[in-house]
gemmi code that builds the backbone of each chain (N, CA, C; Angstrom):
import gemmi

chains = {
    "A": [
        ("UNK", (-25.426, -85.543, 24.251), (-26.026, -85.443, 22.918), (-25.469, -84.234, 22.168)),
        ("UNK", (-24.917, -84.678, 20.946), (-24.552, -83.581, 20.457), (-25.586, -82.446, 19.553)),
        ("UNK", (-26.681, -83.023, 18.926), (-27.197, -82.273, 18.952), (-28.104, -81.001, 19.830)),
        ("UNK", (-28.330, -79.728, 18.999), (-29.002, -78.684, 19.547), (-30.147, -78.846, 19.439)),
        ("UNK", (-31.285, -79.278, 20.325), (-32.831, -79.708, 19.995), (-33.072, -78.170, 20.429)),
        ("UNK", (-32.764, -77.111, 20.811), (-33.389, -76.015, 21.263), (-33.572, -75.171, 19.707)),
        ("UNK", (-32.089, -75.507, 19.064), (-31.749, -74.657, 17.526), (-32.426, -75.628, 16.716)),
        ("UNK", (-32.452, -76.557, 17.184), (-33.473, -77.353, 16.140), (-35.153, -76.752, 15.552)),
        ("UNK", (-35.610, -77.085, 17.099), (-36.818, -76.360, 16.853), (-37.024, -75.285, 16.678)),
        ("UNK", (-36.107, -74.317, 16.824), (-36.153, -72.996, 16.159), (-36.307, -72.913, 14.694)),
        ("UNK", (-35.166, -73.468, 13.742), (-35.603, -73.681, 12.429), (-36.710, -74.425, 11.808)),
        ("UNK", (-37.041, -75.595, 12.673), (-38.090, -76.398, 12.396), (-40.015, -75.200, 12.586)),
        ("UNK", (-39.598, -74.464, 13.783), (-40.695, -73.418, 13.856), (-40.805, -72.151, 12.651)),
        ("UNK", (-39.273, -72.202, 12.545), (-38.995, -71.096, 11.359), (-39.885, -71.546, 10.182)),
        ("UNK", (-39.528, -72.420, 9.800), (-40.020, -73.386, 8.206), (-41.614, -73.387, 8.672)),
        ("UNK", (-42.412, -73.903, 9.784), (-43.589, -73.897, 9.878), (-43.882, -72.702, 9.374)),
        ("UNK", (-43.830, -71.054, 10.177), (-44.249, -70.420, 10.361), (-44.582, -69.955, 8.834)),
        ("UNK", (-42.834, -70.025, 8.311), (-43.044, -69.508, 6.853), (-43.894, -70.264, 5.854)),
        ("UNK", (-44.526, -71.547, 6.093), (-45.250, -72.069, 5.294), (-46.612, -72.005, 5.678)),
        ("UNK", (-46.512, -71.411, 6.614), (-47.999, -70.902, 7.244), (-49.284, -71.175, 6.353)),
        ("UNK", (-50.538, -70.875, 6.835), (-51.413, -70.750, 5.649), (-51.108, -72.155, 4.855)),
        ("UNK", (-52.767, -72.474, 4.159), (-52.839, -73.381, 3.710), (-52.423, -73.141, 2.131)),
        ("UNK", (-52.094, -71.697, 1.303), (-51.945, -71.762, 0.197), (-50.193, -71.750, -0.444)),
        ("UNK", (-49.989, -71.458, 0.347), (-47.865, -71.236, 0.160), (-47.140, -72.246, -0.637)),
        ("UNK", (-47.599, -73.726, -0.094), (-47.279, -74.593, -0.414), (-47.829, -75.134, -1.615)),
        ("UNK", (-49.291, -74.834, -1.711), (-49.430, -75.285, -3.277), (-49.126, -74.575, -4.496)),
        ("UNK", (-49.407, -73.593, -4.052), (-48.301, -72.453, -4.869), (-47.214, -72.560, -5.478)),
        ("UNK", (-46.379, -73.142, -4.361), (-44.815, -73.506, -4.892), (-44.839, -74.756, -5.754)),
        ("UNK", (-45.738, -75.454, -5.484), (-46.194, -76.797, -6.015), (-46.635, -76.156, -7.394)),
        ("UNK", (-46.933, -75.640, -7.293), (-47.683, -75.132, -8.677), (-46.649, -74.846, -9.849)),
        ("UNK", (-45.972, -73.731, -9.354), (-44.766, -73.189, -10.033), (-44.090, -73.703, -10.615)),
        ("UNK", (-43.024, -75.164, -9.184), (-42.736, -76.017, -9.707), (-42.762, -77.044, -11.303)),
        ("UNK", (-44.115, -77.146, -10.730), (-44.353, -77.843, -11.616), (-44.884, -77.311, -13.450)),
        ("UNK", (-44.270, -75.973, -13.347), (-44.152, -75.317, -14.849), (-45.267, -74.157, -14.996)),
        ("UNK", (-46.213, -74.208, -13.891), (-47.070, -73.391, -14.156), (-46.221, -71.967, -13.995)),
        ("UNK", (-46.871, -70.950, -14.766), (-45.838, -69.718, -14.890), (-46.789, -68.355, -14.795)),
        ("UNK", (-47.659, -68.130, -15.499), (-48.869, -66.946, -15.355), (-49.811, -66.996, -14.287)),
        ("UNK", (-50.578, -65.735, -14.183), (-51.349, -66.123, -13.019), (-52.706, -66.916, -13.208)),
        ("UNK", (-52.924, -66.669, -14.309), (-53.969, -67.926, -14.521), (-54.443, -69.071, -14.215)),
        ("UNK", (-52.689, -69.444, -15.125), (-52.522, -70.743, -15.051), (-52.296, -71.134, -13.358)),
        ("UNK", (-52.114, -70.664, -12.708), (-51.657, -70.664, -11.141), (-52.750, -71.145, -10.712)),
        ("UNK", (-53.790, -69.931, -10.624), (-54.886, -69.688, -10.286), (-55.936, -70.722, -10.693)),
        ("UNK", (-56.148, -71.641, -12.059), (-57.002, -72.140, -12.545), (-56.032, -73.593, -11.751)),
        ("UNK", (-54.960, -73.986, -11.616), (-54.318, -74.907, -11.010), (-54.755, -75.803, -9.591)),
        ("UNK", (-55.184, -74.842, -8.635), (-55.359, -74.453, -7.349), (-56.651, -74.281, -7.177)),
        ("UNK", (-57.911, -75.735, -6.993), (-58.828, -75.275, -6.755), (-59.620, -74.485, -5.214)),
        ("UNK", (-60.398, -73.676, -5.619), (-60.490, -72.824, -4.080), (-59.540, -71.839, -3.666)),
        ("UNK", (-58.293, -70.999, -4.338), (-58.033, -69.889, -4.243), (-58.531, -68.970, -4.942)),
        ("UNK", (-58.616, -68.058, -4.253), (-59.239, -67.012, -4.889), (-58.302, -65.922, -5.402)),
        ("UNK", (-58.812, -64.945, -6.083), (-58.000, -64.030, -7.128), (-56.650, -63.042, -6.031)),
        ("UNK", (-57.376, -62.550, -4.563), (-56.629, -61.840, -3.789), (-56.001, -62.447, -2.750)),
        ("UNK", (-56.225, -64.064, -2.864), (-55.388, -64.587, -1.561), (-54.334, -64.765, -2.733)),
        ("UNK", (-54.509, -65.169, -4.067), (-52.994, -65.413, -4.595), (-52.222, -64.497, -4.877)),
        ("UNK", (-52.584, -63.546, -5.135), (-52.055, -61.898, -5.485), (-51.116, -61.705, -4.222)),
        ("UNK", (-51.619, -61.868, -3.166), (-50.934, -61.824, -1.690), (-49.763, -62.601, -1.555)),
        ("UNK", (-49.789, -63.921, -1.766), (-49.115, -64.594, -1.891), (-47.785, -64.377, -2.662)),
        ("UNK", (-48.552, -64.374, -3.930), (-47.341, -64.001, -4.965), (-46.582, -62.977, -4.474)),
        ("UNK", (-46.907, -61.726, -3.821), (-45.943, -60.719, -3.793), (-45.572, -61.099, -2.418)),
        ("UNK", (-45.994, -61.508, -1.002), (-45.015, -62.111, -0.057), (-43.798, -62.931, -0.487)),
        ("UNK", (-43.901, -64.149, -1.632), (-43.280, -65.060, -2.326), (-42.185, -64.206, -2.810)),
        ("UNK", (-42.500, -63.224, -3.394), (-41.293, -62.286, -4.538), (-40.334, -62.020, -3.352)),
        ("UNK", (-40.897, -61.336, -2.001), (-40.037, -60.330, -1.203), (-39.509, -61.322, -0.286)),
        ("UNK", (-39.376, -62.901, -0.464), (-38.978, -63.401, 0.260), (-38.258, -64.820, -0.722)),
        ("UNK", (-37.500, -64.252, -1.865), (-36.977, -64.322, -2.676), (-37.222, -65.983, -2.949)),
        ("UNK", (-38.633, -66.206, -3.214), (-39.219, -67.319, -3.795), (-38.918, -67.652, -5.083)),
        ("UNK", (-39.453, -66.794, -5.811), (-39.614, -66.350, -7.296), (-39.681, -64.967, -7.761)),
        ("UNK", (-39.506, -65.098, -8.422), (-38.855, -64.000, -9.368), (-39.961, -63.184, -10.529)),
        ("UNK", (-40.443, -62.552, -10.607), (-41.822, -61.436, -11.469), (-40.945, -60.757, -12.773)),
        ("UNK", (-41.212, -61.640, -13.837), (-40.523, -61.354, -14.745), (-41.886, -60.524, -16.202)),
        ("UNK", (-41.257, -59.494, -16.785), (-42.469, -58.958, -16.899), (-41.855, -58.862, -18.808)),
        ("UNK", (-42.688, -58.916, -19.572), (-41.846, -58.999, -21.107), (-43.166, -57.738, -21.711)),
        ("UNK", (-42.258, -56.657, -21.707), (-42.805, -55.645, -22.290), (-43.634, -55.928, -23.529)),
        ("UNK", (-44.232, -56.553, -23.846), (-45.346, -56.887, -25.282), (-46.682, -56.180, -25.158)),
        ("UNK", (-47.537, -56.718, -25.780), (-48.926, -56.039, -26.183), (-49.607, -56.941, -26.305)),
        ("UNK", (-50.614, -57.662, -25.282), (-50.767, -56.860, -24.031), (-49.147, -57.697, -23.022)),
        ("UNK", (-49.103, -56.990, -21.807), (-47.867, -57.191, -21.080), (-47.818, -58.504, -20.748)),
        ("UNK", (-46.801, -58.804, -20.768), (-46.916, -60.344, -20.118), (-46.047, -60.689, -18.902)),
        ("UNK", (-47.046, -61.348, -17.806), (-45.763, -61.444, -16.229), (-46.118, -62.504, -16.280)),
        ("UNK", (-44.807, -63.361, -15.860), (-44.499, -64.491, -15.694), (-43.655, -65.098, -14.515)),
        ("UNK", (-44.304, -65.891, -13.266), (-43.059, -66.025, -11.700), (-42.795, -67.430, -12.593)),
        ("UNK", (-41.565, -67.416, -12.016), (-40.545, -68.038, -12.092), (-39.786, -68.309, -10.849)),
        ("UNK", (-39.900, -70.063, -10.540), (-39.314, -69.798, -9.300), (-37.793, -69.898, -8.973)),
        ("UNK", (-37.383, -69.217, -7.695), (-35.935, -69.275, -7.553), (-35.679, -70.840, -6.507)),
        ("UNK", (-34.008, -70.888, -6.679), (-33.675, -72.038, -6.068), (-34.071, -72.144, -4.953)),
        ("UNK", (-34.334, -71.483, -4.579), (-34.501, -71.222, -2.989), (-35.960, -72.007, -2.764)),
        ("UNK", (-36.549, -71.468, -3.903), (-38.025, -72.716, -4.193), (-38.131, -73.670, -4.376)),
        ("UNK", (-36.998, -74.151, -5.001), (-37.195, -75.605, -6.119), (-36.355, -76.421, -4.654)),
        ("UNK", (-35.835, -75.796, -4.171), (-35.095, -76.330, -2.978), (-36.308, -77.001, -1.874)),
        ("UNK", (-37.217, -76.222, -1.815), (-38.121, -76.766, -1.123), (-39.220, -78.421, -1.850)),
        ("UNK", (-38.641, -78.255, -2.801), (-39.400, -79.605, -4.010), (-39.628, -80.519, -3.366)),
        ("UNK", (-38.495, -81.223, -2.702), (-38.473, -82.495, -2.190), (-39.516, -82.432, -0.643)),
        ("UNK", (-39.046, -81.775, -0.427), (-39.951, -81.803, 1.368), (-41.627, -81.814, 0.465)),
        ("UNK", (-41.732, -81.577, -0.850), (-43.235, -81.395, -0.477), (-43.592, -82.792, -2.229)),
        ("UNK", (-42.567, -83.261, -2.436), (-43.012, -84.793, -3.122), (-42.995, -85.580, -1.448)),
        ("UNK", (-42.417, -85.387, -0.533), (-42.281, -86.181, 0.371), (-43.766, -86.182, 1.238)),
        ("UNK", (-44.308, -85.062, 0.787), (-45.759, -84.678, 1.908), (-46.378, -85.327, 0.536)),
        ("UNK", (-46.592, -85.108, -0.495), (-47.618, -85.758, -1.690), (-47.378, -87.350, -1.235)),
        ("UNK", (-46.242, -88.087, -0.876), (-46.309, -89.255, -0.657), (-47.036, -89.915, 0.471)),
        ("UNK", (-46.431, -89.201, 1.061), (-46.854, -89.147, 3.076), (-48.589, -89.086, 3.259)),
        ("UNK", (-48.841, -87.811, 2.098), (-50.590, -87.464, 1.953), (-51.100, -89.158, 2.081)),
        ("UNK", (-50.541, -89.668, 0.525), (-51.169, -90.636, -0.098), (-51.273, -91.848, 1.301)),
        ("UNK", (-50.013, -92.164, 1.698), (-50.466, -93.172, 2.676), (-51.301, -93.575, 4.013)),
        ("UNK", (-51.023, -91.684, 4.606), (-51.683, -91.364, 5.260), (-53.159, -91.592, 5.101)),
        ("UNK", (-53.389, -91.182, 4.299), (-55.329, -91.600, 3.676), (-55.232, -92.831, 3.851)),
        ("UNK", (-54.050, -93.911, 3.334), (-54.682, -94.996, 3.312), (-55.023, -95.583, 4.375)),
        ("UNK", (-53.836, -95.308, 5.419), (-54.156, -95.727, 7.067), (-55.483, -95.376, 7.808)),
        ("UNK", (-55.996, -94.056, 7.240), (-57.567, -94.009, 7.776), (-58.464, -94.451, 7.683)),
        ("UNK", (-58.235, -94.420, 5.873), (-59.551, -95.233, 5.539), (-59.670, -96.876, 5.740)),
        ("UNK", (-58.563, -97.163, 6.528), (-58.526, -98.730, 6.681), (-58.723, -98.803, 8.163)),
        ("UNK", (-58.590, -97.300, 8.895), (-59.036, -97.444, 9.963), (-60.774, -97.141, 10.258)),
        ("UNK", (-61.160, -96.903, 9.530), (-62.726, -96.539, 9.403), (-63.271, -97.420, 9.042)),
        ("UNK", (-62.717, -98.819, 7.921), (-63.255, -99.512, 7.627), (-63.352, -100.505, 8.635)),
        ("UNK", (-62.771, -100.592, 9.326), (-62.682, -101.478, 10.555), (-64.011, -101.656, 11.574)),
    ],
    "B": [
        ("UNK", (-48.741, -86.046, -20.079), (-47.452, -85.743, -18.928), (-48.056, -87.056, -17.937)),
        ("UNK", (-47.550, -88.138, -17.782), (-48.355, -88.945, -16.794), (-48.148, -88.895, -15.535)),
        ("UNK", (-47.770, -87.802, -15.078), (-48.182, -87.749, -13.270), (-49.750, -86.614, -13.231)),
        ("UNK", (-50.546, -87.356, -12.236), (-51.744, -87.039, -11.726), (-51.495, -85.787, -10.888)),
        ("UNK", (-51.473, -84.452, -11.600), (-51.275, -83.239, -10.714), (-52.252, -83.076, -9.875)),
        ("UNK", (-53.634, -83.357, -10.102), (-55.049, -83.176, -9.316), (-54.787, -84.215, -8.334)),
        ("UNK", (-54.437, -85.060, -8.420), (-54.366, -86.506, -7.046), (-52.860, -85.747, -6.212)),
        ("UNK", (-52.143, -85.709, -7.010), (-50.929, -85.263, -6.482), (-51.335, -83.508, -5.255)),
        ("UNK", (-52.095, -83.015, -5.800), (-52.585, -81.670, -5.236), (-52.957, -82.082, -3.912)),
        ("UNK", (-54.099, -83.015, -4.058), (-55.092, -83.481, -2.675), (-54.213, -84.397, -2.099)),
        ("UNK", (-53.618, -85.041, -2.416), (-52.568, -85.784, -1.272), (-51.499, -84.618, -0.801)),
        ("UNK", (-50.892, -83.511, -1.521), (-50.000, -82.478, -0.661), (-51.095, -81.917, 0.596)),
        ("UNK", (-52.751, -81.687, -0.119), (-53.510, -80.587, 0.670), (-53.840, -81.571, 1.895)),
        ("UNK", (-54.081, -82.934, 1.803), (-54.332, -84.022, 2.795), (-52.786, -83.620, 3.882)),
        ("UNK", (-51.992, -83.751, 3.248), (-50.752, -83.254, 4.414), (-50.716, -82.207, 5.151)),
        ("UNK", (-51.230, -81.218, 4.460), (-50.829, -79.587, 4.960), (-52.013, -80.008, 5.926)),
        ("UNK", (-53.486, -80.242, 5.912), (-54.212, -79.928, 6.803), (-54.187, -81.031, 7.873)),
        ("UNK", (-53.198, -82.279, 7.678), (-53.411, -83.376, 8.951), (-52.190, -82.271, 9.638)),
        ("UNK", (-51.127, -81.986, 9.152), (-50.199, -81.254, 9.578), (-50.552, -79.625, 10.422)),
        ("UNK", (-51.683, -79.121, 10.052), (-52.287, -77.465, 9.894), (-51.792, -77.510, 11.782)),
        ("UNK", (-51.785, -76.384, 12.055), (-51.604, -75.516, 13.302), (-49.943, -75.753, 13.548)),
        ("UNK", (-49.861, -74.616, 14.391), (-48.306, -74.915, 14.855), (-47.777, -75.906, 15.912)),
        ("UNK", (-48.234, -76.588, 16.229), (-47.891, -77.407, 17.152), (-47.728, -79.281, 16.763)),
        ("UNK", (-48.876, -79.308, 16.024), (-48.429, -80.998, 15.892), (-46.795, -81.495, 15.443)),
        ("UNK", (-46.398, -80.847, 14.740), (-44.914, -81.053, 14.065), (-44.238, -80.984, 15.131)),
        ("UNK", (-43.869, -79.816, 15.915), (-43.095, -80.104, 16.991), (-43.273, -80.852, 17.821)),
        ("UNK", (-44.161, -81.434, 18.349), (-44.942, -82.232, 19.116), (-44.393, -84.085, 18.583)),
        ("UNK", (-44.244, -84.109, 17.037), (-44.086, -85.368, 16.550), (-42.528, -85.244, 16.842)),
        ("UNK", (-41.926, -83.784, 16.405), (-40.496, -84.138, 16.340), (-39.767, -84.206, 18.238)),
        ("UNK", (-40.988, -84.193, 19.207), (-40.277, -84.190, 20.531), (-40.540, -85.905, 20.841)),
        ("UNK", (-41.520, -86.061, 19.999), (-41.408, -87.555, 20.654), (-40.630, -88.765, 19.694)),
        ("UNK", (-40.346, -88.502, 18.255), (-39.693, -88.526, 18.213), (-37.914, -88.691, 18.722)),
        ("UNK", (-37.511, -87.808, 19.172), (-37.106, -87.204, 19.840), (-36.644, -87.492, 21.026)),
        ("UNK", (-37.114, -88.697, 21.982), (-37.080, -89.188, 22.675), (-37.725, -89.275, 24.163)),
        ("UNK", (-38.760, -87.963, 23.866), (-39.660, -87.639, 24.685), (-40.854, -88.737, 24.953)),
        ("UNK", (-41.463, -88.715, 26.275), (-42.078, -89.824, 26.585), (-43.145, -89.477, 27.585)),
        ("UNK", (-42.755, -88.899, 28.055), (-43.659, -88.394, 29.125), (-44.123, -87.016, 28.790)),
        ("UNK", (-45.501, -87.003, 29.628), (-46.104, -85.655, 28.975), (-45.380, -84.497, 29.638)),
        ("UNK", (-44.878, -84.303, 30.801), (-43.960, -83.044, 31.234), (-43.065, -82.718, 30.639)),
        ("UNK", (-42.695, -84.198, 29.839), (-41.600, -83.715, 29.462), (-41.379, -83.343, 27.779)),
        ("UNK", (-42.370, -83.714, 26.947), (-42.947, -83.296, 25.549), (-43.207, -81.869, 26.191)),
        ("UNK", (-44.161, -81.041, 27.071), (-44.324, -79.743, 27.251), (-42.640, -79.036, 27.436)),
        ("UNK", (-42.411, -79.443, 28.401), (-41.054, -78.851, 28.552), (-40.330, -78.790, 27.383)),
        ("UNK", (-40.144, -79.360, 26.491), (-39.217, -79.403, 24.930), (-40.007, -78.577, 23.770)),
        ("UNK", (-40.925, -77.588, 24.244), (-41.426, -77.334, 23.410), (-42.579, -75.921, 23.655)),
        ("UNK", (-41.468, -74.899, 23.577), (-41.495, -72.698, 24.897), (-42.570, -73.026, 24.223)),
        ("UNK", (-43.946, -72.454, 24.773), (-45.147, -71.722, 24.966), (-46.306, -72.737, 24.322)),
        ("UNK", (-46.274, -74.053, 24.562), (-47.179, -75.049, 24.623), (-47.825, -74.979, 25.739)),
        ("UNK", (-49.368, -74.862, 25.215), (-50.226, -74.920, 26.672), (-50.327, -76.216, 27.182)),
        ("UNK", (-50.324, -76.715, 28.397), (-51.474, -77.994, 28.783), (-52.252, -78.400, 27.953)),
        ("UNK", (-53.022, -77.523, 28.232), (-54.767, -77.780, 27.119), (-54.100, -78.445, 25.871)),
        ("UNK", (-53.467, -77.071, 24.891), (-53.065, -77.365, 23.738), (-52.693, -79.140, 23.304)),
        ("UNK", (-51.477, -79.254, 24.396), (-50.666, -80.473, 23.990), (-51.755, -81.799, 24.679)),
        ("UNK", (-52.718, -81.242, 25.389), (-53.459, -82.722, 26.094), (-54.345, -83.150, 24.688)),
        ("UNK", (-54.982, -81.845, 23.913), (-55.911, -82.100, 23.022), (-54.847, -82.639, 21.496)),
        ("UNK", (-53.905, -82.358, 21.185), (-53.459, -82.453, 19.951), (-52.821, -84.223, 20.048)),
        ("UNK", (-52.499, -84.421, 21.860), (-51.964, -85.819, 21.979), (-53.301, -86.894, 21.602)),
        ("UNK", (-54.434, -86.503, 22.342), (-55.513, -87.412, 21.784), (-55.833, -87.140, 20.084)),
        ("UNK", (-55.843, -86.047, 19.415), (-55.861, -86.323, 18.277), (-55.048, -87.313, 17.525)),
        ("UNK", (-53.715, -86.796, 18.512), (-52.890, -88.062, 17.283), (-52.700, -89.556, 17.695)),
        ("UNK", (-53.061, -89.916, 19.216), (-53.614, -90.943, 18.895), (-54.742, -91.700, 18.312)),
        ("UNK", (-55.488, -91.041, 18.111), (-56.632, -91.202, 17.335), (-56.355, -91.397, 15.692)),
        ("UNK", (-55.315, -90.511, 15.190), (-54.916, -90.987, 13.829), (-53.671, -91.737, 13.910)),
        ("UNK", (-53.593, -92.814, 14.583), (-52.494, -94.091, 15.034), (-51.332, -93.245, 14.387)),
        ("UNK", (-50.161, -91.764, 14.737), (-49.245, -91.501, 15.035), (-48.608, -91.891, 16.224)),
        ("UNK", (-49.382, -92.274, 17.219), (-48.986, -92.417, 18.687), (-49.404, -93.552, 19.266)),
        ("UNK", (-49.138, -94.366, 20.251), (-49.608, -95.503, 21.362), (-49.545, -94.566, 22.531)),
        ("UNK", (-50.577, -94.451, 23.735), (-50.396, -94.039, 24.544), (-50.810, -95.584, 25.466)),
        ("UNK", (-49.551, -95.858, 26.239), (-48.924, -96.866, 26.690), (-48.912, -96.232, 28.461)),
        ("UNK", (-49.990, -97.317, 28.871), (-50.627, -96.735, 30.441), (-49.973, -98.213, 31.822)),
        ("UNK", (-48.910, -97.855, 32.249), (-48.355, -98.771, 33.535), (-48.963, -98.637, 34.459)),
        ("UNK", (-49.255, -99.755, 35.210), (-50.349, -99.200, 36.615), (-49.034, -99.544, 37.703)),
        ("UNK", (-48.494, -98.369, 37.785), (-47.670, -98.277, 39.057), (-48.337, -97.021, 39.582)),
        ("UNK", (-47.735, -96.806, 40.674), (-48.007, -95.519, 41.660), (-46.954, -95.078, 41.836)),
        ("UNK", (-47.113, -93.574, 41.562), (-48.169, -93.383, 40.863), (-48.334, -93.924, 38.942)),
        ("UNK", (-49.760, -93.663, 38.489), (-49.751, -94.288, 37.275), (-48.856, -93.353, 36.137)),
        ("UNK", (-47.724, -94.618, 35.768), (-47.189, -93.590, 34.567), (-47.930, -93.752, 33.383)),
        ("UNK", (-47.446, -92.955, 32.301), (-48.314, -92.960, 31.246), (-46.965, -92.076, 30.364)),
        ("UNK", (-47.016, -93.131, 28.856), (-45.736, -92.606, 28.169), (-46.398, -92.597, 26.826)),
        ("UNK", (-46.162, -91.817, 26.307), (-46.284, -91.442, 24.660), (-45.010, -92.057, 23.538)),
        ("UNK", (-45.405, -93.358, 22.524), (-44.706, -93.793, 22.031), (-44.995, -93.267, 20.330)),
        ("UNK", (-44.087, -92.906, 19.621), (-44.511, -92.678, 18.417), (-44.534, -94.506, 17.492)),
        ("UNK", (-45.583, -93.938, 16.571), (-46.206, -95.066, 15.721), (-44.894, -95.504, 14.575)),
        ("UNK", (-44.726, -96.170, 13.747), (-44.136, -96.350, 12.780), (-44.499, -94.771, 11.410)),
        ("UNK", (-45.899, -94.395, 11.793), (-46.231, -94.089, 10.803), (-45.697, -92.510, 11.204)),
        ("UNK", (-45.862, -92.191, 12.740), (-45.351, -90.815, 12.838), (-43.858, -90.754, 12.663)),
        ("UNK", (-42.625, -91.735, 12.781), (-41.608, -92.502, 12.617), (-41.218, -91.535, 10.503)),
        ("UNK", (-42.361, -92.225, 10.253), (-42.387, -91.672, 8.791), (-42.422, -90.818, 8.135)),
        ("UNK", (-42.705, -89.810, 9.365), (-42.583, -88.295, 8.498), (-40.927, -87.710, 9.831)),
        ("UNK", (-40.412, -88.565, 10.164), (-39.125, -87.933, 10.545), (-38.371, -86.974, 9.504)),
        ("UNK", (-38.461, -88.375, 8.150), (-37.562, -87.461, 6.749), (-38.069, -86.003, 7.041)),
        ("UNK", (-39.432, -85.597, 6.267), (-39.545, -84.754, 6.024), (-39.220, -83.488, 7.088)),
        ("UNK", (-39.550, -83.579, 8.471), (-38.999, -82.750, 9.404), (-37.526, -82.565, 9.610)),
        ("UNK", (-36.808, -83.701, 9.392), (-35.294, -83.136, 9.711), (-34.777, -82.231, 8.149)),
        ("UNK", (-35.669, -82.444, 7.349), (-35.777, -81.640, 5.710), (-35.758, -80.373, 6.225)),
        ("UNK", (-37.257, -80.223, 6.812), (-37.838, -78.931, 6.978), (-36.731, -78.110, 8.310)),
        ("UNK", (-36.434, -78.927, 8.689), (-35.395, -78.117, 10.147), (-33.950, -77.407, 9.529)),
        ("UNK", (-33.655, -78.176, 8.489), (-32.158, -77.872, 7.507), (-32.697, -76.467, 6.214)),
        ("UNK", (-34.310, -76.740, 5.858), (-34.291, -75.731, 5.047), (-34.763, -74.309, 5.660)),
        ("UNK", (-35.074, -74.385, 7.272), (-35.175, -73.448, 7.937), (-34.350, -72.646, 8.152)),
        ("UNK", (-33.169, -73.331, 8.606), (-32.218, -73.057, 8.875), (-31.081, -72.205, 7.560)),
        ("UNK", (-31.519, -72.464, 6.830), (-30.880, -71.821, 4.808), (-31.844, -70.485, 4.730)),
        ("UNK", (-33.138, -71.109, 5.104), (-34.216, -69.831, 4.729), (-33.703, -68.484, 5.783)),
        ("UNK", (-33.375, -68.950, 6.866), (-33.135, -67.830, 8.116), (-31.768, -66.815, 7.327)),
        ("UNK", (-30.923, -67.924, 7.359), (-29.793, -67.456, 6.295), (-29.796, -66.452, 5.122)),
        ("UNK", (-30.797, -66.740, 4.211), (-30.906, -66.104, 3.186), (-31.827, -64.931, 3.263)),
        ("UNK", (-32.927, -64.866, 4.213), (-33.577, -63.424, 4.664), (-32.656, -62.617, 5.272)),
        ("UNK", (-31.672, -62.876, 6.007), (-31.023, -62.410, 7.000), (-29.972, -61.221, 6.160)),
        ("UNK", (-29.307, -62.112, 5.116), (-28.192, -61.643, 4.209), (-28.900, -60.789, 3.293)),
        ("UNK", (-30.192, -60.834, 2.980), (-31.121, -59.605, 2.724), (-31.012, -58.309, 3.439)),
        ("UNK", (-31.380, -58.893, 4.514), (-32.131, -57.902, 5.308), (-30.910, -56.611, 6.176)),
        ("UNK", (-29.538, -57.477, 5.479), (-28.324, -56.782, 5.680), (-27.634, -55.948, 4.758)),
        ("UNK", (-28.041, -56.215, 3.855), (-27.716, -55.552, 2.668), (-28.145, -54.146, 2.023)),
    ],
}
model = gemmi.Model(1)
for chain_id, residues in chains.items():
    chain = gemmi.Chain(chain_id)
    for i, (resn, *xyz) in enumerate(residues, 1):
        res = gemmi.Residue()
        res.name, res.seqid = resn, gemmi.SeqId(i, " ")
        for name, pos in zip(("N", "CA", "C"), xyz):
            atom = gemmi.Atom()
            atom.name, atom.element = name, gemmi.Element(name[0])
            atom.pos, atom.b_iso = gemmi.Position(*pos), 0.0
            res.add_atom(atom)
        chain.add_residue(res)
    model.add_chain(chain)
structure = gemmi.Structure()
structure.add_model(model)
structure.setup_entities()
């Protein structure tokens, strides 16, 4: 076999680890999808709270997610913006929004049973 | 904008939490994988307990990812077959194993700099 299943699961553990936590991913989902202030993030995402996203966001920055772009005005305005490195992750997680959807359906057809 | 971001949210969050802990993913991608037997799903997979992998295998047969497929020879074997449906999130894992593998990359060339 030519593949490396040992280096496999190494990256495959890598990607878990870093998506750790249940909020990472909607986050990026969030972004993605145009949200840009923390508000708007925040009001996006029901059930995070003000300091798990704050956390987030700045793990996200130092692990060159997105980008904290700040426009000197009155009052200041910060805005993430995500990097490729984010949008790169897009597809793996339309693929889990799909996967979600069917998944439910298989249960609830197994419950109805 | 006609995509359902709120449906779209709870079908990603339905994924992350059928998905939640570190182990089911690797676990899908060993049987997958070609793993079949339970020594040998543990063995493909450093610092899986017993316990761990006996309890996460009945979970996922329980959410029809798995057939656990029982021969009455002697002694009795017993093989772990993946479902069509665990089959279905292959995409997304061989995704997540390739963007691990970029992510390792790109912290790394950081963390050298």
């Amino acid at each position: 076999m030519d593949r490396d299943q040992v280096e496999e699961l190494r990256s495959l553990q890598d990607t878990l680890y870093f998506i750790g936590g249940k909020w990472r991913i909607p986050i990026m989902n969030s972004i993605c999808n145009g949200n840009r202030r923390f508000r708007e993030i925040e009001r996006s995402i029901p059930g995070i709270t003000t300091r798990m996203l704050s956390r987030e966001l700045k793990d996200m920055e130092a692990n060159k997610l997105l980008k904290r772009n700040v426009y000197p005005d009155t009052p200041v305005l910060v805005e993430y913006e995500p990097t490729e490195h984010c949008r790169s992750f897009g597809g793996i997680i339309s693929e889990m929004i799909n996967w979600g959807r069917i998944h439910r359906d298989i249960v609830v057809r197994k419950e109805n049973k």
